[in-house]
TORKOL-227121 format. One record per residue: x, y, z of N, C-alpha, C in turn. Coordinates in steps of 0.02 Angstrom, whole numbers, plus 50000, padded with zeros to 5 digits. Example, Ala and Ser with C-alpha at 12.3 -4.5 7.8 and 13.67 -1.06 7.14 Angstrom:
506604971650390506154977550390506604983550390
506424988850354506844994750357506455000250394
This chain:
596485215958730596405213558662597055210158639
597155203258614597495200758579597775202558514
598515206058529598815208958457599175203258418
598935202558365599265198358286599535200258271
600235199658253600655201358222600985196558167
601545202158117601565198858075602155190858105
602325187658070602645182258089603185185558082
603545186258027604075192958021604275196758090
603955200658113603855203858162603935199658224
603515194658214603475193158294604225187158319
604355185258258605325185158248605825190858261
605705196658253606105201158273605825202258358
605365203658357605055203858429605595199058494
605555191158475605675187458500606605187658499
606795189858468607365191558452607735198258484
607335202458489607645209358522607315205258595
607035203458639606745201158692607265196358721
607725191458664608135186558693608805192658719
608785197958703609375202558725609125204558780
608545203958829608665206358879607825212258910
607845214858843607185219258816606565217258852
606275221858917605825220758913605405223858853
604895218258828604455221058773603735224458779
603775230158775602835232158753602525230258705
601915234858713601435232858649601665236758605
601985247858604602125248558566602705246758521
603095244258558603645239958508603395235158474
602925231458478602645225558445602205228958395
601975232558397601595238458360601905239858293
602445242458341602845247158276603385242258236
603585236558249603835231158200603275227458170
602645225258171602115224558142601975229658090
602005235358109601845242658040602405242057999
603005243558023603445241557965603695236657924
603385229457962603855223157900603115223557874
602495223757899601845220857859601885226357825
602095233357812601655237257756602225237057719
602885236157733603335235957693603375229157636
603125224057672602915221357631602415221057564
601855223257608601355225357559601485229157480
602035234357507602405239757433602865234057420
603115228657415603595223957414604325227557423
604345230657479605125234457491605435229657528
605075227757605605505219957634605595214157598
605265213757528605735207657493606325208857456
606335215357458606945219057411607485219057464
607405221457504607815222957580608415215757580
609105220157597609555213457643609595213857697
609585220857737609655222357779609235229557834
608775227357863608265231257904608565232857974
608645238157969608625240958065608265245358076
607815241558142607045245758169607285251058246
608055248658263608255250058312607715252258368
607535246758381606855246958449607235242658507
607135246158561607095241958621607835245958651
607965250958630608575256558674609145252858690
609385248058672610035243958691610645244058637
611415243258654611865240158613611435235058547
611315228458607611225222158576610455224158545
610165225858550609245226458527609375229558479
609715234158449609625240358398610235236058348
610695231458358611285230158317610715222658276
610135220058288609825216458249609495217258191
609675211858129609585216558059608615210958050
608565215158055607645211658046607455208158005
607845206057934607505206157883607955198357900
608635197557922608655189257915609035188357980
608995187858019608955189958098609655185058112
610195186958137610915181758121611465186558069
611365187258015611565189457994611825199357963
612165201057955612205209257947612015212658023
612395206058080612195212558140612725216858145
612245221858188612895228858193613255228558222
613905229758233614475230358265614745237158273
614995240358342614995247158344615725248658362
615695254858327616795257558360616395266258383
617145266858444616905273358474616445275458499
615975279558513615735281658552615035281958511
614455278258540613745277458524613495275658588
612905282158575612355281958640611815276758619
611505272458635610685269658643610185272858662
609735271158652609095275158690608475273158675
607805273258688607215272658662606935276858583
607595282258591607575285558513607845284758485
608485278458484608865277358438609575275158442
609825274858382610505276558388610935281358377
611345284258410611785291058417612485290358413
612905294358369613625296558372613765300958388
614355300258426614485307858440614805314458385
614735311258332615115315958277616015315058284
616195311958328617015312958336617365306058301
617045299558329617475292458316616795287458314
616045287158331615565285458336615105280858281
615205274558252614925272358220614595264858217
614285263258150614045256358179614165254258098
614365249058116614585244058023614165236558031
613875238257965613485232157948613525226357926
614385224457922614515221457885614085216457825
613705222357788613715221557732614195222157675
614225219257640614955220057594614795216357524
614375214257504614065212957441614465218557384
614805214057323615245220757313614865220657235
614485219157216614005220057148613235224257153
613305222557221612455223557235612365228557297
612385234057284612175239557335611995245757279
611255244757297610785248757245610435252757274
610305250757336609605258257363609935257857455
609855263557466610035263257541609535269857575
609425269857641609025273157672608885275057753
608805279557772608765278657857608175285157869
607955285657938607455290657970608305294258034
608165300558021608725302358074607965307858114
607895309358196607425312558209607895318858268
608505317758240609195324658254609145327758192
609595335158207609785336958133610715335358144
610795336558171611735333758192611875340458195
612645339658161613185348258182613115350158103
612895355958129612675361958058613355362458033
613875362658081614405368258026614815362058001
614855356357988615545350357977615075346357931
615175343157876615195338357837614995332757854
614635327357864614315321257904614385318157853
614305314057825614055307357779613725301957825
613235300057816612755297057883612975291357840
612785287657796612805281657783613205277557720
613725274057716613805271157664614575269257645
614815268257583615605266857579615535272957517
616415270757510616805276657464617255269357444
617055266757372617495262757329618085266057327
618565257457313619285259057279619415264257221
619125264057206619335268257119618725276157126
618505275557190618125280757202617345282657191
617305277657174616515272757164616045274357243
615375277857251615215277357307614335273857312
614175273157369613595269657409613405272357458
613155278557464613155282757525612735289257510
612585292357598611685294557600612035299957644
612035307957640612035310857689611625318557690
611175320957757611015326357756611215332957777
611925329657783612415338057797612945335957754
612965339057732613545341657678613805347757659
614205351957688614565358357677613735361857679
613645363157735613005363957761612635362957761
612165367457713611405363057701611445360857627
611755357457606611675351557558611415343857572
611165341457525611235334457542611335329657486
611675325457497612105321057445612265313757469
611965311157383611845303257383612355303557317
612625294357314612875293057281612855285757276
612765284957214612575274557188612985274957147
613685271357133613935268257102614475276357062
614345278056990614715284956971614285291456968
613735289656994613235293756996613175297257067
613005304457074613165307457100612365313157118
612025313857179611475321357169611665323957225
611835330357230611915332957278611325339257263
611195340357322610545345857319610595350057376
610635359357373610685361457403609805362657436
609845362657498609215364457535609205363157600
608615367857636608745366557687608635358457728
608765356057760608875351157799608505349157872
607775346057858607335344457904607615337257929
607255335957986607325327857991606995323457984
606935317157978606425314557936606795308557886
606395304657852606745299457779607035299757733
607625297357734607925299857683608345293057648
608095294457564608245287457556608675290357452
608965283657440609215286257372609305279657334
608935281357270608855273457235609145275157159
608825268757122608895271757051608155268757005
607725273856955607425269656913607235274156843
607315270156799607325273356732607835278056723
608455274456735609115277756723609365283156765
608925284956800608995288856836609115290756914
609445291456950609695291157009609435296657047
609125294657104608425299457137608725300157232
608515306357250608585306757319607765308857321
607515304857379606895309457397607015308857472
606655314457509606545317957578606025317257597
605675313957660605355313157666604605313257616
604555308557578604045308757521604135311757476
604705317357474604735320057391605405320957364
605395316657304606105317657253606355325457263
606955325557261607315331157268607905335357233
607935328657187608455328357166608745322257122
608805321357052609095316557004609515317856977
609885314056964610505313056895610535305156862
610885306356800610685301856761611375295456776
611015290256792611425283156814611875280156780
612355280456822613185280156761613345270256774
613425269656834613515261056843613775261256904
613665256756934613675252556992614185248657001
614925249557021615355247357013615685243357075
616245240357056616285233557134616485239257171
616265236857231616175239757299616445236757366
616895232157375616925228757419616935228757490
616745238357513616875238557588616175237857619
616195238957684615455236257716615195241857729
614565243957732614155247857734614245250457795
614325257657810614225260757896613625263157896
613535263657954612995271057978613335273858025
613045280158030613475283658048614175288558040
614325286357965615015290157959615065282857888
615575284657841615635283057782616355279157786
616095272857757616805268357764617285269857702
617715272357714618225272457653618925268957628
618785261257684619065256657684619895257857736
620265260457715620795263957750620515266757821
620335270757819619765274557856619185275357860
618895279257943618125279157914618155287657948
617725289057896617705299057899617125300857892
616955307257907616525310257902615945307957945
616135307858016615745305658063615125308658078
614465308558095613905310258120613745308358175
613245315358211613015313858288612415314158263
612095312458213611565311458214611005305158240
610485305458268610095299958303609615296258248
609835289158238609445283558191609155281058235
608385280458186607765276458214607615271858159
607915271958084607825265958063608435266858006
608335263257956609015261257926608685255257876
608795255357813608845248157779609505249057701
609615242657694610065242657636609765238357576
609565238657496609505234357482609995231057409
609845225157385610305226257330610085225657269
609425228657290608935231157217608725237457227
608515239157170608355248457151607665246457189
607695252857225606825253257246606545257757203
605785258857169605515263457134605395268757148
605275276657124605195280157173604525279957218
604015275957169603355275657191603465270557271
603935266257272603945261157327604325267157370
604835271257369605195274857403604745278857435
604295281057399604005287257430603405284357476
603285279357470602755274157501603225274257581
603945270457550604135268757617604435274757660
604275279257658604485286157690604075286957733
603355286857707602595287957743602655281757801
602855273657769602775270357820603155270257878
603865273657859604385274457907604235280557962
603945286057936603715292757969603265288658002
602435285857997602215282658038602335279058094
602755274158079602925270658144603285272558181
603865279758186604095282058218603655286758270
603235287058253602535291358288602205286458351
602125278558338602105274758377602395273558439
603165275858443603715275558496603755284358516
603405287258469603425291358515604105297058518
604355295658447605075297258432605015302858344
604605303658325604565307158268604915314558274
C-alpha cells in the first residue's frame, strides 16, 4: 500500500535520509502523526523549533523539523544515539539549539522515555537569564520535584516522576506545567524577560556555564515563541505519547 504523507513530513523524511538513514515505513509513519496532527491543534504553526529525533544518528536526530537548515543541534560531551533517542550521560552531555531569540521563548517541551538519576538535580531543558530570568523544563529536581520556569515565573511541583510529556506554557496569566495530559501545576505570569542564551537539552544553559546535566533519553523536543493553550498542550501530549508507540519506544 502506498503511504501519503504529509509534505511537511515527507521534507523531514528526505532530510534525515540525506544523512545516511536508511528509512522505514515506521519512521515515515511517525513524522506524518506528528507534523499532520500537530498541525491540525495548530501547535506546528506555533513551533520554531521541532525535534522528532528519528533515525538513531548524531546527524538524523540534530534536524529541527519545523524549518529544516536552521536551529540544528550541535552536541558537547558525551551523547549516546539510538533508535530511542537521544542520551546524556548526566556528567558533561548535551545538545544546544542554537536558538537564542531573546524576546520570544514562551512554551517549551520534550517526551523523555528514561527517568535519569533519582538522587542529583537535572534541568533537562532550557536557559537561566542574565538578571536570572529563566526558560527551562525539568523532571528531577531535588528529587521528585518538577520545575518549569517562563520568564519571572516560576511552578515547581512536588510529585512523583513518571516518564512521558512534559511541557510548560502560559495562558490567562497564568503559567502551567502539565504531565503527560494533565496540568500539575500553575502560578501566576510575572513577564518574559530578554533572554539571550540558546536553548539546551539536556542540561540548562547559564551562559558562563552549562549545569545541571541529565542522562535522561529524548524522543522528542519542541520550542516555541508563542504560548501554547493548555487545551493545545494537552492535545499535544496525546499526540506525542502516540507516535512514540509507533517506533516502538514509549
Amino acid at each position: 500500500m502506498i503511504l501519503i504523507i504529509d509534505p511537511d513530513a515527507s521534507k523531514v523524511i528526505d532530510a534525515v535520509r540525506s544523512t545516511g538513514v536508511v528509512i522505514t515505513r515506521p519512521m515515515m509513519e511517525y513524522a506524518h502523526y506528528i507534523i499532520s496532527n500537530m498541525k491540525a491543534i495548530g501547535t506546528w504553526q506555533l513551533s520554531n523549533a521541532v525535534y522528532g529525533f528519528v533515525g538513531g544518528t548524531a546527524d538524523s536526530h540534530a534536524i529541527n523539523w519545523k524549518t529544516i537548515g536552521t536551529y540544528t543541534l550541535t552536541y558537547s560531551g558525551t551523547i549516546t544515539h539510538s533508535a530511542n533517542g537521544m542520551q546524556g550521560d548526566g556528567t558533561n552531555g548535551y545538545a544546544n539549539t542554537n536558538y537564542s531569540d531573546p524576546l520570544l521563548k514562551r512554551s517549551l517541551g520534550y517526551y523523555v522515555n528514561t527517568l535519569g538519576n533519582t538522587s542529583v538535580t537535572e534541568l533537562d531543558m532550557g536557559t537561566l537569564g542574565v538578571t536570572g530570568e529563566g526558560f527551562f523544563l525539568s523532571n528531577r529536581v531535588l528529587s521528585n520535584f518538577i520545575y518549569g520556569s517562563i520568564g519571572n515565573s516560576n511552578v515547581l511541583v512536588s510529585r512523583t516522576i513518571p516518564k512521558g510529556f512534559y511541557n510548560s506554557s502560559v495562558e490567562s496569566g497564568n503559567q502551567f506545567i502539565s504531565v503527560n495530559g494533565v496540568v500539575i501545576g500553575r502560578t501566576t505570569y510575572l513577564a518574559n524577560p530578554v533572554d539571550t542564551r540558546a536553548v539546551t537539552i539536556g542540561a540548562r544553559n547559564e551562559g558562563t556555564v552549562i549545569a545541571y546535566f541529565s542522562n535522561k533519553r529524548f524522543c522528542f523536543s519542541y520550542i516555541s515563541s508563542s504560548f501554547f493553550t493548555e487545551s493545545q498542550s494537552l492535545q499535544q501530549s496525546q499526540i506525542v505519547t502516540n507516535a512514540q508507540a509507533i517506533l516502538n519506544r514509549a
